[in-house]
PADOMI-125894 format. One record per residue: residue number from 1; residue in one letter; x, y, z of N, C-alpha, C in turn. Coordinates in nm, 3 decimals. Layout:
residues N
REC   resi   resn       nxx       nyy       nzz      caxx      cayy      cazz       cxx       cyy       czz
REC    NUM      A         X         Y         Z         X         Y         Z         X         Y         Z
...
//
This chain:
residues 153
REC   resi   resn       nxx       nyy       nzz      caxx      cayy      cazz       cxx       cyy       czz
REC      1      X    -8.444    -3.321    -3.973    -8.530    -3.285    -3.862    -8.607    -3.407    -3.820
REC      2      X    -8.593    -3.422    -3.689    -8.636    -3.520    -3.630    -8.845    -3.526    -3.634
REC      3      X    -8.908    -3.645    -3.664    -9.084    -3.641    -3.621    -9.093    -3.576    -3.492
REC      4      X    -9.208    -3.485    -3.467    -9.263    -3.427    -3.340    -9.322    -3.505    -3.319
REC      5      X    -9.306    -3.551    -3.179    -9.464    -3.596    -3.110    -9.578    -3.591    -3.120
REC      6      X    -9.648    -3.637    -3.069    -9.802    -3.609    -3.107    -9.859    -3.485    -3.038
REC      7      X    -9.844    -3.389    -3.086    -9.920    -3.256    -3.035    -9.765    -3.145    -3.016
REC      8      X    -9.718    -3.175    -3.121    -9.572    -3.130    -3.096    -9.556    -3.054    -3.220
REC      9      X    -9.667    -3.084    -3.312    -9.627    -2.957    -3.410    -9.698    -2.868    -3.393
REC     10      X    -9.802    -2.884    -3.300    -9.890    -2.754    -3.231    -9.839    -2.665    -3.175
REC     11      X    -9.720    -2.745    -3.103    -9.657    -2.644    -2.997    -9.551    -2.561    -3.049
REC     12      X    -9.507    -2.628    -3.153    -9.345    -2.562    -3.228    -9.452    -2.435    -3.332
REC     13      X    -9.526    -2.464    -3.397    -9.615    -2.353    -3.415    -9.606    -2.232    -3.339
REC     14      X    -9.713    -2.253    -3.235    -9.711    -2.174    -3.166    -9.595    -2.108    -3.099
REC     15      X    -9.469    -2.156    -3.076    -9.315    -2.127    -3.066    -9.316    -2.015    -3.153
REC     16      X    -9.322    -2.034    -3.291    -9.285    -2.009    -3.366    -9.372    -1.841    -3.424
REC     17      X    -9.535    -1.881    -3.374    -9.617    -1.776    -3.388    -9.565    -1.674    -3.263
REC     18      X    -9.539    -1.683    -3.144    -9.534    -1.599    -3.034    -9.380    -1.535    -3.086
REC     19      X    -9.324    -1.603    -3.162    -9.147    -1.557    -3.150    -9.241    -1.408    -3.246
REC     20      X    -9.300    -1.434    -3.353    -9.282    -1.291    -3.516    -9.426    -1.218    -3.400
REC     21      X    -9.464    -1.269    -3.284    -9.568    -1.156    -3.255    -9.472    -1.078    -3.133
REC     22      X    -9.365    -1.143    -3.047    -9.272    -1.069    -3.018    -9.195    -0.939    -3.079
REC     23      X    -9.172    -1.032    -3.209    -9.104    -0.910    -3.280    -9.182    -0.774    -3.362
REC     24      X    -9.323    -0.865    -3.358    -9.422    -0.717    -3.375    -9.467    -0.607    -3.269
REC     25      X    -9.474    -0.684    -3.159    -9.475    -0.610    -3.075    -9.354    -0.514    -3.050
REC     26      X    -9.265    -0.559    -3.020    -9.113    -0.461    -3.045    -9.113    -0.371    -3.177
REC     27      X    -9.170    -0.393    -3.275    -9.186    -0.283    -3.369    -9.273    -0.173    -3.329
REC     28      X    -9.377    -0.223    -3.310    -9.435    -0.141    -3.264    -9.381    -0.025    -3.161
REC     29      X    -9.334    -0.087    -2.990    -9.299     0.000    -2.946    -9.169     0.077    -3.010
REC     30      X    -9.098     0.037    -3.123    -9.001     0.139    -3.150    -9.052     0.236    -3.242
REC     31      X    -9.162     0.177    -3.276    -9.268     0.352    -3.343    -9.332     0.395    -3.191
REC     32      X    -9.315     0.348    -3.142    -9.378     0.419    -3.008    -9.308     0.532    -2.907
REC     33      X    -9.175     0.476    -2.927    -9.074     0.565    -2.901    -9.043     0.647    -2.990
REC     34      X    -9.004     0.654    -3.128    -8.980     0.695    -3.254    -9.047     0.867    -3.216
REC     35      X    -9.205     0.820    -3.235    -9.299     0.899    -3.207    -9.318     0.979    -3.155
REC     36      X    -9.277     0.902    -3.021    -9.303     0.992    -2.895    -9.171     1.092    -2.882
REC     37      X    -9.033     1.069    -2.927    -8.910     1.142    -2.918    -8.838     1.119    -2.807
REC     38      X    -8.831     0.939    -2.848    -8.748     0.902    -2.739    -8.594     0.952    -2.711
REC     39      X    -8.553     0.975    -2.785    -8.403     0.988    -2.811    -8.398     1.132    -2.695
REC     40      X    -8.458     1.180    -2.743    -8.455     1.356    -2.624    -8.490     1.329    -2.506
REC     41      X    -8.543     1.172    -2.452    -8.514     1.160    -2.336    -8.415     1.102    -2.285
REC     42      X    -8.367     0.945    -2.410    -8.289     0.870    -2.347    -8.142     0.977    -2.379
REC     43      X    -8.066     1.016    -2.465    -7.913     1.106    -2.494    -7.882     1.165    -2.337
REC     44      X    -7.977     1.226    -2.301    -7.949     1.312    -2.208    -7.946     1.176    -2.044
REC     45      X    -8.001     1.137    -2.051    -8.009     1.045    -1.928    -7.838     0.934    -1.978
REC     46      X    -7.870     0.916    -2.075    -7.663     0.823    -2.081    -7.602     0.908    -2.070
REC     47      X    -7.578     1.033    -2.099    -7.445     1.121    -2.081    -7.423     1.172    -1.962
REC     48      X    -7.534     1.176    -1.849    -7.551     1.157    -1.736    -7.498     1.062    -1.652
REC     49      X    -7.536     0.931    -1.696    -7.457     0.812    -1.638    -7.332     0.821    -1.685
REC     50      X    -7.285     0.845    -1.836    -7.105     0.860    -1.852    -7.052     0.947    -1.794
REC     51      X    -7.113     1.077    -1.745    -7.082     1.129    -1.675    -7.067     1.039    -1.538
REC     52      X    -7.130     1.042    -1.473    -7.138     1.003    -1.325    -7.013     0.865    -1.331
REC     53      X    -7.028     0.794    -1.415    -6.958     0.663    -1.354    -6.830     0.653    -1.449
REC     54      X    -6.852     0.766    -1.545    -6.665     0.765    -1.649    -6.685     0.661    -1.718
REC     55      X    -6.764     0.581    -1.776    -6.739     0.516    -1.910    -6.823     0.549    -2.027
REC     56      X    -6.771     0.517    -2.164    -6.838     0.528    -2.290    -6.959     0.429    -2.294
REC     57      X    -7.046     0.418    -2.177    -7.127     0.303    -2.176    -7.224     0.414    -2.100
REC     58      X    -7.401     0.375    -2.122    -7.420     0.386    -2.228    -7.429     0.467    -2.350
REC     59      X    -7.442     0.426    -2.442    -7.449     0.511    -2.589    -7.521     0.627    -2.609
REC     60      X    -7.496     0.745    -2.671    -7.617     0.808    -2.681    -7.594     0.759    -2.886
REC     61      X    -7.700     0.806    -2.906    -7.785     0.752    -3.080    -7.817     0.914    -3.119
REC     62      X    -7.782     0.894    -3.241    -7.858     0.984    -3.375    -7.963     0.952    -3.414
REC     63      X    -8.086     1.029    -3.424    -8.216     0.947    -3.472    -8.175     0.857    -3.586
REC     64      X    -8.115     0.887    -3.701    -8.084     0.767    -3.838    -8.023     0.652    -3.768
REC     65      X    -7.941     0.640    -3.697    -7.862     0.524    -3.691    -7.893     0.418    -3.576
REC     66      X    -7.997     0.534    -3.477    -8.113     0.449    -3.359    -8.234     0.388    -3.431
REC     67      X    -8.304     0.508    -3.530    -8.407     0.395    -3.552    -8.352     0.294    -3.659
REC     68      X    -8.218     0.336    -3.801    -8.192     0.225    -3.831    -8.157     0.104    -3.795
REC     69      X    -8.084     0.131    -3.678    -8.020    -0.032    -3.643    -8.116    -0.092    -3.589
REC     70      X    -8.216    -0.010    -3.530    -8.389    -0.100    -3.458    -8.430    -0.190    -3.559
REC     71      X    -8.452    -0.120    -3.717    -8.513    -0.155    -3.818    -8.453    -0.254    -3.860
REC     72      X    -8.337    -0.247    -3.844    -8.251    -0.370    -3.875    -8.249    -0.536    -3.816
REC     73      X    -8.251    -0.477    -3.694    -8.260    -0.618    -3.561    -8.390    -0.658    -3.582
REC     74      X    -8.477    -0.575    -3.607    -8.661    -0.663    -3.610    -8.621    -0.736    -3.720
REC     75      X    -8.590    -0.668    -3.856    -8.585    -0.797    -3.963    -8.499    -0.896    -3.958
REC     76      X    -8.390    -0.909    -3.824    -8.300    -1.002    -3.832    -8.404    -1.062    -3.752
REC     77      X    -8.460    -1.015    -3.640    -8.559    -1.089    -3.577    -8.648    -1.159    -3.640
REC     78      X    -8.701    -1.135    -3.682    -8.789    -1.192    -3.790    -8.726    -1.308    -3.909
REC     79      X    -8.627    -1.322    -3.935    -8.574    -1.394    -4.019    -8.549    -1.546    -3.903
REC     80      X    -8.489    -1.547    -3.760    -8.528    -1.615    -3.648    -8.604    -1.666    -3.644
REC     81      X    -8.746    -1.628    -3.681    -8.859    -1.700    -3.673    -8.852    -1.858    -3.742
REC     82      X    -8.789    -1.818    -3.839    -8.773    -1.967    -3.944    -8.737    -2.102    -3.906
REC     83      X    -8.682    -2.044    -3.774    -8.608    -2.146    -3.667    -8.700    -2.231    -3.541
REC     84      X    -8.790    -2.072    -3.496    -8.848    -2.125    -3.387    -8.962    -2.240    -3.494
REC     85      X    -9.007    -2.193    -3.611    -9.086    -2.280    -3.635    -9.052    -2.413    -3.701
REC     86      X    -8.945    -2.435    -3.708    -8.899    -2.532    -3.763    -8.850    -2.665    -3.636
REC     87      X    -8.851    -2.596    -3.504    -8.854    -2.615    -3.345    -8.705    -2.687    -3.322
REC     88      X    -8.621    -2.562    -3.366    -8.516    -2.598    -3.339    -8.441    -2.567    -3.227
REC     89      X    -8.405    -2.692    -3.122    -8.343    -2.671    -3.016    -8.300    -2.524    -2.954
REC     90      X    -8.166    -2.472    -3.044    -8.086    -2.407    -2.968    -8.155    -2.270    -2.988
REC     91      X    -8.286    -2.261    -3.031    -8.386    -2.154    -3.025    -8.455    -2.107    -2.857
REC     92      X    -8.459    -2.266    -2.805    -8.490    -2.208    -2.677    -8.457    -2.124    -2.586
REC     93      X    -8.300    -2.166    -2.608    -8.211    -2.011    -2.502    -8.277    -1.900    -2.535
REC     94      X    -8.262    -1.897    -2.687    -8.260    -1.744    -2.770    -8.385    -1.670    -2.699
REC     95      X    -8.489    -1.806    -2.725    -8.611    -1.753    -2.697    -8.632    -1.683    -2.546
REC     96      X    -8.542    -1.751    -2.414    -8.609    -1.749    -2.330    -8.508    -1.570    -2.316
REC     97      X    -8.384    -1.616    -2.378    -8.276    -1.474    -2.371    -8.329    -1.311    -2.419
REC     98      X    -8.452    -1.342    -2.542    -8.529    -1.235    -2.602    -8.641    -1.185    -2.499
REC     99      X    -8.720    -1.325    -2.437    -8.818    -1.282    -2.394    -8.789    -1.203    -2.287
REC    100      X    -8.669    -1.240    -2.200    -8.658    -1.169    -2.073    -8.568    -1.059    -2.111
REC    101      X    -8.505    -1.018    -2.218    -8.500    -0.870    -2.265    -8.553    -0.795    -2.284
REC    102      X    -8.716    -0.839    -2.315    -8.829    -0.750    -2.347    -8.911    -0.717    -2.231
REC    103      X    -8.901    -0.826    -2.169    -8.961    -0.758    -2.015    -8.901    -0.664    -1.968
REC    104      X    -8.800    -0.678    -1.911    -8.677    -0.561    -1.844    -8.706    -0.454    -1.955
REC    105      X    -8.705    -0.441    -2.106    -8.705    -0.280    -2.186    -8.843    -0.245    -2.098
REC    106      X    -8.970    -0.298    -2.136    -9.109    -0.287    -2.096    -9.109    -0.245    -1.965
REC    107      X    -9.066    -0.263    -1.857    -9.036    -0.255    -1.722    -8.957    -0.171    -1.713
REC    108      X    -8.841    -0.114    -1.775    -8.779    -0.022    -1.736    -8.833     0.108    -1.772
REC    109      X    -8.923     0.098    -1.898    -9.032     0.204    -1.951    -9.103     0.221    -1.846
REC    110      X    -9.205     0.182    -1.757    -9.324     0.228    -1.672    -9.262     0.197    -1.516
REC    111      X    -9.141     0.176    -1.484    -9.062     0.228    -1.414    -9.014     0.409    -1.413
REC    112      X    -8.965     0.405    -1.495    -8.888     0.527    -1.547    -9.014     0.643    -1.541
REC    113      X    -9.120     0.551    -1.604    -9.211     0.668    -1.636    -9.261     0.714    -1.504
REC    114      X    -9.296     0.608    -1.354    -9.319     0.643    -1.240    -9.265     0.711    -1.166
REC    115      X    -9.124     0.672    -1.177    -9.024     0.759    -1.104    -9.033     0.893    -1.169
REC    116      X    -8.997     0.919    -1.258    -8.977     1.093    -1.347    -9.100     1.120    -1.310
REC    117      X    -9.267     1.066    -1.320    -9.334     1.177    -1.310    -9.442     1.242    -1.436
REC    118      X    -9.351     1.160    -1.567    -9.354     1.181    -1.632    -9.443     1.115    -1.780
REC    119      X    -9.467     1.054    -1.858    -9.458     0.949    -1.960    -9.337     0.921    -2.031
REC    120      X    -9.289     0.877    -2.011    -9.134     0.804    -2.167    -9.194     0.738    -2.283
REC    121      X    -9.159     0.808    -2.332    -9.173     0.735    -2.503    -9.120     0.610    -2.487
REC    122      X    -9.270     0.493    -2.518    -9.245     0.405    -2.522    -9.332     0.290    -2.434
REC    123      X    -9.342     0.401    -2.334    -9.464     0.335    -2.179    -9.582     0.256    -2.263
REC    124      X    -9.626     0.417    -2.366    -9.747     0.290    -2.400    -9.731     0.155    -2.443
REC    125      X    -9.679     0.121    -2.489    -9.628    -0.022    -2.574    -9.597    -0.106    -2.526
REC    126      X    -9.530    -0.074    -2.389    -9.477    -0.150    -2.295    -9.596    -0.276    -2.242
REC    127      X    -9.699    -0.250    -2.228    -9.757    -0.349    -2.159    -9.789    -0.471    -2.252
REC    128      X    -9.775    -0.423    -2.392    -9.774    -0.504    -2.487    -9.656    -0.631    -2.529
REC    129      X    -9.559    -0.498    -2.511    -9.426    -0.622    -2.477    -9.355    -0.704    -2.416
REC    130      X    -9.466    -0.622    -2.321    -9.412    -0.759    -2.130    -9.504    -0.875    -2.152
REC    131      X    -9.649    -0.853    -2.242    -9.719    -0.976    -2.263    -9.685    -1.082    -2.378
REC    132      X    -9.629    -1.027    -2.461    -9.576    -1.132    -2.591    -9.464    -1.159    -2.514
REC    133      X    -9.346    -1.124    -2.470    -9.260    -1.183    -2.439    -9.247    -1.263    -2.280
REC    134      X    -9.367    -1.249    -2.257    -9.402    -1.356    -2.186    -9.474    -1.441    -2.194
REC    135      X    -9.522    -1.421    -2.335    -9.580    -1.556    -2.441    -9.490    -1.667    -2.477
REC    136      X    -9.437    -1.561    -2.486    -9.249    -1.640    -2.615    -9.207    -1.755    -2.513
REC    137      X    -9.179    -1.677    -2.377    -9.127    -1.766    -2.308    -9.215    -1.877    -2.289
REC    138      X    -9.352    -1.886    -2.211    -9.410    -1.992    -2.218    -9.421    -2.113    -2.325
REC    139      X    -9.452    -2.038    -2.462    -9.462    -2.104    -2.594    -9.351    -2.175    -2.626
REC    140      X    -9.194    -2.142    -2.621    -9.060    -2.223    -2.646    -9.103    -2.275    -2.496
REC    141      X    -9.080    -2.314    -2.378    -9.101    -2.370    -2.255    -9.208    -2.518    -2.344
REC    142      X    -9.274    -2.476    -2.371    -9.379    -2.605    -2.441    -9.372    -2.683    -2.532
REC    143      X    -9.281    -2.638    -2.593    -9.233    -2.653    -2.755    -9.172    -2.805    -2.728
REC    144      X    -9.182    -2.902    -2.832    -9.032    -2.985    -2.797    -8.991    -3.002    -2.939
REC    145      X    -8.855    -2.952    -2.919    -8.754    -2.913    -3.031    -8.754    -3.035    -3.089
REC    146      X    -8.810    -3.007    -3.260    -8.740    -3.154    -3.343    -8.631    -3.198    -3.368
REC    147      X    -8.501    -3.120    -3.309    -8.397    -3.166    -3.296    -8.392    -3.295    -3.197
REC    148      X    -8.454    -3.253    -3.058    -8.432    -3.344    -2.956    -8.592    -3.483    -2.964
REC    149      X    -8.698    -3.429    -3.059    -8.800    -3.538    -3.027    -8.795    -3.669    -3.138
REC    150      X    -8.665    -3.684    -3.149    -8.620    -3.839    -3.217    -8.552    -3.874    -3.098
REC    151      X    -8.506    -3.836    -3.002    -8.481    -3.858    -2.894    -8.563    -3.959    -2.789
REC    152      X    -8.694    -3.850    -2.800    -8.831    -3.846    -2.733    -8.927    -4.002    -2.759
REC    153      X    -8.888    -4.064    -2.919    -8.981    -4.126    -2.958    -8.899    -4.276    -2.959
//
């Protein structure tokens, strides 16, 4: 691993802090959904769309195997972290690829919830996850990867 710059292990830090508060935040909202009984909204809205458009896309989930595989991806998420803080390059995609996944879930929550009328399991959390993962992004955006700052120096 290449020396950071001067004020460059501040930033890979902080990379690195916004990536595991991303992924707390996403825990969270999947107890938020969990909770709320997301699944009895989302099953019925995909079999709707497989209906309407004829493909096995999207999925409907069993509560065990929806919230397991959630439970699963946060701790793979979380194991990621090791990376952003270590400010490794090819983390940035990841980072900027996570963060703008979490906007769009967050957004499609208080969307959904406007249109229906309704609340969706999950709305609450949402505003939480459009703000860390628009941390993430800024924070890798700032970062300079110790891969590339032997480059730099």
């Amino acid at each position: 691993m290449g020396r950071l710059p001067a004020g460059g292990e501040a930033a890979v830090r902080r990379w690195g802090l916004a990536w595991i508060g991303l992924t707390a935040a996403l825990a969270v909202h999947v107890a938020d959904e969990a909770l709320g009984g997301f699944l009895g909204f989302y099953n019925p809205v995909a079999q709707s769309i497989r209906d309407r458009v004829g493909l096995p896309f999207p999925p409907s989930f069993g509560a065990a195997e929806w919230l397991g595989g959630l439970i699963v991806a946060v701790a793979v998420l979380l194991v990621f972290s090791t990376w952003a803080f270590r400010g490794r390059a090819w983390m940035r995609p990841l980072s900027y690829g996570y963060g703008a996944l979490m906007v769009a879930n967050g957004l499609v929550h208080i969307v959904a919830s406007a249109a229906s009328g309704q609340v969706i399991p999950g709305t609450f959390s949402s505003p939480l996850l459009f703000a860390a993962a628009l941390y993430l992004i800024h924070a890798a955006a700032r970062a300079v990867p110790a891969d590339r700052s032997a480059q730099a120096t």
